[in-house]
N, C-alpha and C positions, 0 to 999 in steps of 0.2 A: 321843700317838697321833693321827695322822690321816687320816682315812675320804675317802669323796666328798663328805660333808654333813656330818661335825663332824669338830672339834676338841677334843681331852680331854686336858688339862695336870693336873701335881699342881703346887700352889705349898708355899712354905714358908716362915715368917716365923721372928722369935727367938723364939718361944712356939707352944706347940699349938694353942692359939685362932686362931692367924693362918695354921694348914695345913689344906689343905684339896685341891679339883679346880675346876679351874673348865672350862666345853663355850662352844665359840661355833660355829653354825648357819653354814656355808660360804655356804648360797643365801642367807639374808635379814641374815644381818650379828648375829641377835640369839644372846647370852650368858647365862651364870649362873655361879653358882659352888654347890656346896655342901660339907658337909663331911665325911660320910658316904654311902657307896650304900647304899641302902632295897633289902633283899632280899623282905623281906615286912613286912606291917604292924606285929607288934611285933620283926623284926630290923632293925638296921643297924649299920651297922662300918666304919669306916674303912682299909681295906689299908694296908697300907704298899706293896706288890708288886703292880703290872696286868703283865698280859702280852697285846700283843696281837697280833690275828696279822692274815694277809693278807686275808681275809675280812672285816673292818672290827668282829668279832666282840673280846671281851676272857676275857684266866682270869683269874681272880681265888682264892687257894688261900684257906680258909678253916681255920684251925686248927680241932681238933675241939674243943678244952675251949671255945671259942663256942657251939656248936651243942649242947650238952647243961648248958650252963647255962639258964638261965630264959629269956635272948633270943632262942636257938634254937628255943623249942619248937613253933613252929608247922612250921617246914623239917624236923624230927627226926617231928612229925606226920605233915607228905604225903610222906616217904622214910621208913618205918620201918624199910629193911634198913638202916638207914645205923649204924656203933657208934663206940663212941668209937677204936677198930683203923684209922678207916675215915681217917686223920690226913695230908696234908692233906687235904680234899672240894676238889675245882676247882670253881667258878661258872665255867659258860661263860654270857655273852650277849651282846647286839647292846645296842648303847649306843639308845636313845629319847628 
């Protein structure tokens, strides 16, 4: 995917340890890589699937059996109309 200011790749090696995304900053040159997006402080998850669009925004579809296990529960907190029906939830946001 790429924006006016970044760049956001998925890589992928012969092992799951070696997949991951890595962003590199258009204006100043600097990178990173990690391996999951941090949705909130105790969720993160690795997609398999970004979607992004013209807006420089991304979706990301979240299976529900995530969000109503134990890693979800702070997002199933600040959305409580959210149910497990609610299959896939899209994360939209702006990459930072």
């Amino acid at each position: 995917m790429e924006g006016d200011q970044f760049l956001l790749m998925r890589y992928e090696g012969g092992s799951e340890e070696l997949e991951g995304y890595a962003w590199v900053n258009k204006q100043d040159g600097k990178s990173g890589i990690f391996q999951e997006f941090q949705f909130e402080e105790s969720f993160k998850w690795k997609p398999y699937y970004i979607f992004p669009q013209l807006d420089e925004s991304i979706i990301i579809p979240i299976p529900a059996y995530l969000l109503f296990g134990k890693e979800g529960n702070t997002i199933t907190q600040r959305y409580p109309k959210l149910h497990e029906e609610s299959n896939p939830v899209l994360f939209i946001g702006k990459l930072r």
